[in-house]
N, CA, C and O of each residue as an XYZ file, in Angstrom:
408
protein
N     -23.114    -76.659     19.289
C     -23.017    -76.287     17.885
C     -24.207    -76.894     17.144
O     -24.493    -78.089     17.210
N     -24.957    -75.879     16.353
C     -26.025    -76.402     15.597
C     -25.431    -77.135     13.801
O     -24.951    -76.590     12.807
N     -25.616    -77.865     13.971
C     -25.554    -78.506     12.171
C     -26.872    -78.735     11.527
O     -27.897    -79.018     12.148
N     -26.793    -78.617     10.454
C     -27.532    -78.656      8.980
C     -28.048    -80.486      9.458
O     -29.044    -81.120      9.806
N     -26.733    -80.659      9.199
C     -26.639    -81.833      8.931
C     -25.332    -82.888      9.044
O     -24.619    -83.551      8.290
N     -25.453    -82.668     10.178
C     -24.030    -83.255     11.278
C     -23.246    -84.470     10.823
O     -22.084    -84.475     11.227
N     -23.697    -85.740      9.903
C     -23.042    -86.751      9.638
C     -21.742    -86.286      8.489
O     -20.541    -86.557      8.457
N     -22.941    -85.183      7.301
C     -21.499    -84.565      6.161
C     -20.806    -83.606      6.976
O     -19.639    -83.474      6.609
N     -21.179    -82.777      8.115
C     -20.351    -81.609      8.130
C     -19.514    -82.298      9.325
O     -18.885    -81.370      9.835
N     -19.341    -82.984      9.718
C     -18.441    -84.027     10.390
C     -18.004    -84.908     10.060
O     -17.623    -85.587     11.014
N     -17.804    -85.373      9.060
C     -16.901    -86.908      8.215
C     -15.642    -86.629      8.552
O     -15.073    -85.541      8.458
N     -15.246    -87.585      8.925
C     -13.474    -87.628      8.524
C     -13.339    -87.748      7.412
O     -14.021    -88.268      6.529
N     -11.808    -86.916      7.453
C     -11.110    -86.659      6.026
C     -10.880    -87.608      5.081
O     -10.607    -87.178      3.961
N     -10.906    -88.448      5.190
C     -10.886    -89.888      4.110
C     -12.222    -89.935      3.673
O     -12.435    -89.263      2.664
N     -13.179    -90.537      4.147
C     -14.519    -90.831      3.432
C     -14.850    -89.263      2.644
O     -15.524    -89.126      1.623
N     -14.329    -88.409      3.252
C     -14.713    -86.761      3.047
C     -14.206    -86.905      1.487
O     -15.100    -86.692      0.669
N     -12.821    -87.255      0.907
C     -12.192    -87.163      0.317
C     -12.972    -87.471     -0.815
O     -13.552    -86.791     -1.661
N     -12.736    -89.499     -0.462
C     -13.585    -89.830     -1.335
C     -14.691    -89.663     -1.889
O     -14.883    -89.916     -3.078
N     -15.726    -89.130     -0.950
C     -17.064    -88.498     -1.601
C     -16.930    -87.223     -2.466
O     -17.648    -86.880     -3.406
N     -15.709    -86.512     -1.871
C     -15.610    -85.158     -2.817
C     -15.100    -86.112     -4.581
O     -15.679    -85.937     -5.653
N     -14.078    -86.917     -4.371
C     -13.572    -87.754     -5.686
C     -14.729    -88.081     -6.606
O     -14.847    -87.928     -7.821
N     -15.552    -88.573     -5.690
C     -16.682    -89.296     -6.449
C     -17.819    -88.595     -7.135
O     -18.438    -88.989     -8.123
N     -18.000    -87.431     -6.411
C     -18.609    -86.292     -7.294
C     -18.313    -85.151     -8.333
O     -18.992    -84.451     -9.084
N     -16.653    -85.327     -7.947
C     -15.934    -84.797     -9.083
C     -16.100    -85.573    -10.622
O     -16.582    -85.111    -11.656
N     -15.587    -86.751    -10.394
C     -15.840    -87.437    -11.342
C     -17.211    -87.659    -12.222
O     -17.328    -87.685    -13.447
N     -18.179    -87.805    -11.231
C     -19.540    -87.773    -11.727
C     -19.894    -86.466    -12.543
O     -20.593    -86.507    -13.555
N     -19.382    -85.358    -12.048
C     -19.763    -83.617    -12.608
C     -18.898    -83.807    -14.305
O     -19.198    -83.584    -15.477
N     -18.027    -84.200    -13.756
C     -17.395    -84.545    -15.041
C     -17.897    -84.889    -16.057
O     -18.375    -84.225    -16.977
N     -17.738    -86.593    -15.820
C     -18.997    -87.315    -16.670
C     -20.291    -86.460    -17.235
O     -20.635    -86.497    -18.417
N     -20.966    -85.674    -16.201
C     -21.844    -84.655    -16.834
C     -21.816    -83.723    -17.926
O     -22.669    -83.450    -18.770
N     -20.516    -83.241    -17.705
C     -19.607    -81.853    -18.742
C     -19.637    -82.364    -20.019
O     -19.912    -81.736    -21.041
N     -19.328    -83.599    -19.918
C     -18.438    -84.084    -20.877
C     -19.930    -84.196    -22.190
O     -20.068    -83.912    -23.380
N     -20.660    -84.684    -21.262
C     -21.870    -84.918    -22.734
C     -22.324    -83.666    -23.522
O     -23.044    -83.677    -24.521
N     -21.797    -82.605    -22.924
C     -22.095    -81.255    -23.839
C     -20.935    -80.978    -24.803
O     -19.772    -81.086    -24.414
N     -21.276    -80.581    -26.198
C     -20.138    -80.324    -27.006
C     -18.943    -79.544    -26.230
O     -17.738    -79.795    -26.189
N     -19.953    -78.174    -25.437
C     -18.557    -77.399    -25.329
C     -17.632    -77.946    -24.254
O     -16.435    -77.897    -24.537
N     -17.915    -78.386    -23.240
C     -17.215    -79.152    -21.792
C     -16.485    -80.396    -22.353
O     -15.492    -80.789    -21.740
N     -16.989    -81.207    -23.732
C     -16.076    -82.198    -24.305
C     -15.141    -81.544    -24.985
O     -14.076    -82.161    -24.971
N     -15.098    -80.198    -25.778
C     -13.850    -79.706    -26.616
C     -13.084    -79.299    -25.198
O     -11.858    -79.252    -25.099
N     -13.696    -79.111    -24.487
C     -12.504    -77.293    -23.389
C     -11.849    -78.867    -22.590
O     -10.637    -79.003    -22.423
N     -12.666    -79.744    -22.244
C     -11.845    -80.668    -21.716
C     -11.013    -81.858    -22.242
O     -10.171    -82.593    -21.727
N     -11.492    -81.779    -23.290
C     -10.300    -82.652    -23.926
C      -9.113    -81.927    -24.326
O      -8.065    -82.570    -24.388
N      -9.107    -81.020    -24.533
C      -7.986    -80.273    -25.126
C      -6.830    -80.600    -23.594
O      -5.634    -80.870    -23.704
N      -7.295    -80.525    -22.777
C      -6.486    -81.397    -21.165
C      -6.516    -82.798    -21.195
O      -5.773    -83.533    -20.544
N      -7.242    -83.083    -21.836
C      -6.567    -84.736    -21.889
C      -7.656    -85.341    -20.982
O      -7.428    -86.383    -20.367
N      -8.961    -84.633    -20.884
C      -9.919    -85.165    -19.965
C     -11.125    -85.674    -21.152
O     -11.728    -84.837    -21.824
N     -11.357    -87.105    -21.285
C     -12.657    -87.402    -22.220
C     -13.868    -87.820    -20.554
O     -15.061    -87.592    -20.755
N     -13.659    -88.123    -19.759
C     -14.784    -88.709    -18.628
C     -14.088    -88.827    -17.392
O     -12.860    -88.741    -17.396
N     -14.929    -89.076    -15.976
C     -14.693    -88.867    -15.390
C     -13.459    -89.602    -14.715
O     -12.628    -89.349    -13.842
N     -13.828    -90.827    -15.722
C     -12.568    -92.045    -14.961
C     -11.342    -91.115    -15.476
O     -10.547    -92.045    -15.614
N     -10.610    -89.993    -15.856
C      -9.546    -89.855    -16.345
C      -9.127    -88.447    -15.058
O      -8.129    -87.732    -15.148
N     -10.204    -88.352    -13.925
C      -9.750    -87.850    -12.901
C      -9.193    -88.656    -11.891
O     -10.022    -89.228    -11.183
N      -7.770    -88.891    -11.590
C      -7.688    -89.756    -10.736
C      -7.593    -89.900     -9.031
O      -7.609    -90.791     -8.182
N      -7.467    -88.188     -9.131
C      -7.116    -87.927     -7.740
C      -8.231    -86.418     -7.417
O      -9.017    -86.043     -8.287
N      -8.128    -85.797     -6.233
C      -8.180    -84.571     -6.275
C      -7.717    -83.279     -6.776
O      -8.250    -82.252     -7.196
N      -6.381    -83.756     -6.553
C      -5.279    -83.063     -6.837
C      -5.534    -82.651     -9.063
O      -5.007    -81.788     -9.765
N      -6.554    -83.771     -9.408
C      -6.424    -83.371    -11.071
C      -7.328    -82.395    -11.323
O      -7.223    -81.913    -12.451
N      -8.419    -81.825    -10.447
C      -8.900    -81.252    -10.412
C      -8.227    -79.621    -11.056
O      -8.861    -78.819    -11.743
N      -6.791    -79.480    -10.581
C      -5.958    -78.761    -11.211
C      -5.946    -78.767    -13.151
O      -6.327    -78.025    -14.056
N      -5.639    -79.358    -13.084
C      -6.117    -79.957    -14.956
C      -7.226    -79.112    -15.439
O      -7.011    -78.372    -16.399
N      -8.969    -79.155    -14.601
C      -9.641    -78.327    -14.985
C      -9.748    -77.239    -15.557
O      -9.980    -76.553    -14.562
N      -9.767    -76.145    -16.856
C      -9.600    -75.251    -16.908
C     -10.901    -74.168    -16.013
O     -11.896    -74.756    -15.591
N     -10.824    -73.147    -15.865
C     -12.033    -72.648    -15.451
C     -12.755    -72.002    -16.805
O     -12.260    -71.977    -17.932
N     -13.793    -71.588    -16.484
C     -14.712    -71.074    -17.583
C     -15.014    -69.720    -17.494
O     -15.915    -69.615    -16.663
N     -14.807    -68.985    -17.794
C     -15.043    -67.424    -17.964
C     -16.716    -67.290    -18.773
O     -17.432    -68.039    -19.437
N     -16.788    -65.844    -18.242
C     -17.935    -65.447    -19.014
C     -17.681    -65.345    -20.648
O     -18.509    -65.553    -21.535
N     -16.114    -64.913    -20.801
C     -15.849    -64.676    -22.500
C     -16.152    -66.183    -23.148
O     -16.747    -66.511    -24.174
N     -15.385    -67.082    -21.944
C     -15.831    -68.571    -22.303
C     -16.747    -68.470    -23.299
O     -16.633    -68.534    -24.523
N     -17.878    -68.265    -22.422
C     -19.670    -68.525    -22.654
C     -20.104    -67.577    -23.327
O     -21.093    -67.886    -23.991
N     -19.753    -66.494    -23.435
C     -19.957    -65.920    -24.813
C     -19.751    -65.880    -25.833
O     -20.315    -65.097    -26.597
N     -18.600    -66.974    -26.282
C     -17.733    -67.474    -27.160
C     -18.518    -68.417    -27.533
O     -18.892    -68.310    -28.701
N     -18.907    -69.315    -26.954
C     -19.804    -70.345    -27.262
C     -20.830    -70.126    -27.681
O     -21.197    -70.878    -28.584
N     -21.803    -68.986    -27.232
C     -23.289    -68.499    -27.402
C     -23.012    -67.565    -29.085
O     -23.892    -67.236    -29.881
N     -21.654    -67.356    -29.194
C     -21.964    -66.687    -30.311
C     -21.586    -67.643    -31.855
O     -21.868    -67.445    -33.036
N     -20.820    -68.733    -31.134
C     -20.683    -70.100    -32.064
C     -22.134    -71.246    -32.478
O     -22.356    -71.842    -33.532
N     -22.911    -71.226    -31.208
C     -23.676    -71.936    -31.138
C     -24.958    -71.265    -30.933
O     -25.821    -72.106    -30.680
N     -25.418    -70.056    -30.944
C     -26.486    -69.793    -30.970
C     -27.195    -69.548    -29.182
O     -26.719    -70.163    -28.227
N     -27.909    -68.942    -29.098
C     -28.767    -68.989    -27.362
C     -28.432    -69.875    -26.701
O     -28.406    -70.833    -27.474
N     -28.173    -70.173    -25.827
C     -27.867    -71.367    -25.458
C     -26.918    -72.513    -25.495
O     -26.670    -73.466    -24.756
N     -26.465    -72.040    -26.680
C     -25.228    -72.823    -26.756
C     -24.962    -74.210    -27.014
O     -25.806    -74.762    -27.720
N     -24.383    -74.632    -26.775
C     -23.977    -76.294    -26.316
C     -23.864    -76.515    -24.682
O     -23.505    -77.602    -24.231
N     -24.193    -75.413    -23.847
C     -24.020    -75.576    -22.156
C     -25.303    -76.466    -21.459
O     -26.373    -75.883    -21.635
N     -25.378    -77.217    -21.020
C     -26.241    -78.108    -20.040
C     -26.652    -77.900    -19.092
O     -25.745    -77.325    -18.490
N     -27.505    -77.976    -18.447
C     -27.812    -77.836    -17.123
C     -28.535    -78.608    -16.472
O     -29.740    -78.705    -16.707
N     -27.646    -79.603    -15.115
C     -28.225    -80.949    -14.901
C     -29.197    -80.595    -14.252
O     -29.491    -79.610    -13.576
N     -30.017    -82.216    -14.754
C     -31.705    -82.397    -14.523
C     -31.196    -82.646    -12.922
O     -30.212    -83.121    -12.355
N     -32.675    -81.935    -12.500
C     -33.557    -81.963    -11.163
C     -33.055    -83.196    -10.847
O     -32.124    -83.227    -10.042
N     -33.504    -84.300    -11.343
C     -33.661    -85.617    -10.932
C     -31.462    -86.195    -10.555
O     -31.007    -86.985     -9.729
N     -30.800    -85.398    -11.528
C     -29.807    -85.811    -11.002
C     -29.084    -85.280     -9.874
O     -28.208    -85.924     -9.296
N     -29.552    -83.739     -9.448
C     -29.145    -83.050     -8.036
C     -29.658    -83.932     -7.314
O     -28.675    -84.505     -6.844
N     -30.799    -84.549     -6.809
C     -31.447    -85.202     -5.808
C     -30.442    -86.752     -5.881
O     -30.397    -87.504     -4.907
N     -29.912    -86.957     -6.794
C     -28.992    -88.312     -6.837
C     -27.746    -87.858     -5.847
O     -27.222    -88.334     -4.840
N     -27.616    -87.079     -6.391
C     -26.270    -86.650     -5.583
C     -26.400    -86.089     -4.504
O     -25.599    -86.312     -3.596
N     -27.475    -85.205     -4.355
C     -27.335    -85.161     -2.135
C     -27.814    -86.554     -2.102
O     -27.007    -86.764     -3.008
N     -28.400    -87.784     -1.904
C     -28.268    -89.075     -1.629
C     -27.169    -89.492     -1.662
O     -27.108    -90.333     -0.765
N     -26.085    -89.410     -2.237
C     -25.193    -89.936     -2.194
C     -24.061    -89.653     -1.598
O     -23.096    -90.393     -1.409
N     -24.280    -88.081     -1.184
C     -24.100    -87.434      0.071
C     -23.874    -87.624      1.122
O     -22.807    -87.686      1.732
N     -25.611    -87.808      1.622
C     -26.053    -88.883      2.549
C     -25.825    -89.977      2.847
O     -26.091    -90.244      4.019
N     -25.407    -90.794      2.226
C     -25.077    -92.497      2.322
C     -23.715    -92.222      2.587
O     -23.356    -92.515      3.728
N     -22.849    -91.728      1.823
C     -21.154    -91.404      2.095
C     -20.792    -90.922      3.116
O     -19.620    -90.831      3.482
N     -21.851    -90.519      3.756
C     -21.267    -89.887      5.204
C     -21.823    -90.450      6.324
O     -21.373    -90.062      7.403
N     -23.032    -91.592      6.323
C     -22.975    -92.553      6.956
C     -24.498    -92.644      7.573
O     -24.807    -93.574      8.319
């Protein structure tokens, strides 16, 4: 069997877990600094990432529709209040990827 990258696509389910936890939370934390991802998620009772505690809250998330984002673009103008993480923080997170899986 060929892998990408054999240490993540082989973790056991625990460290697996936790690395998925830990990037949940972090994406979070991300959302949250944009107006619209702080209203849609607080209205769930989510202000940051520490208020995900499990996987399982991931449920809590609402999803985002396109009406979403058109809702927003027509409140806020082009663009909106939506974010889109810096370069520099994707490359944080496959590292951390990497290290979590050993």
């Amino acid at each position: 069997v060929n892998f990408w990258n054999k240490a993540v696509e082989t973790i056991d389910r625990e460290p697996l877990c936790q690395m998925q936890l830990h990037q949940l939370r972090h994406t979070v934390d991300q959302a949250v600094k944009t107006h619209f991802y702080q209203r849609r998620l607080g209205k769930v009772g989510i202000s940051g990432g520490g208020d995900i505690r499990t996987l399982d809250d991931l449920q809590k998330i609402p999803f985002t529709t396109k009406d979403d984002l058109r809702a927003n673009r027509t409140r806020c103008g082009v663009g909106g209040a939506i974010a889109v993480q810096a370069m520099h923080n994707i490359a944080e997170s496959r590292r951390l990827l990497a290290a979590a899986a050993g």
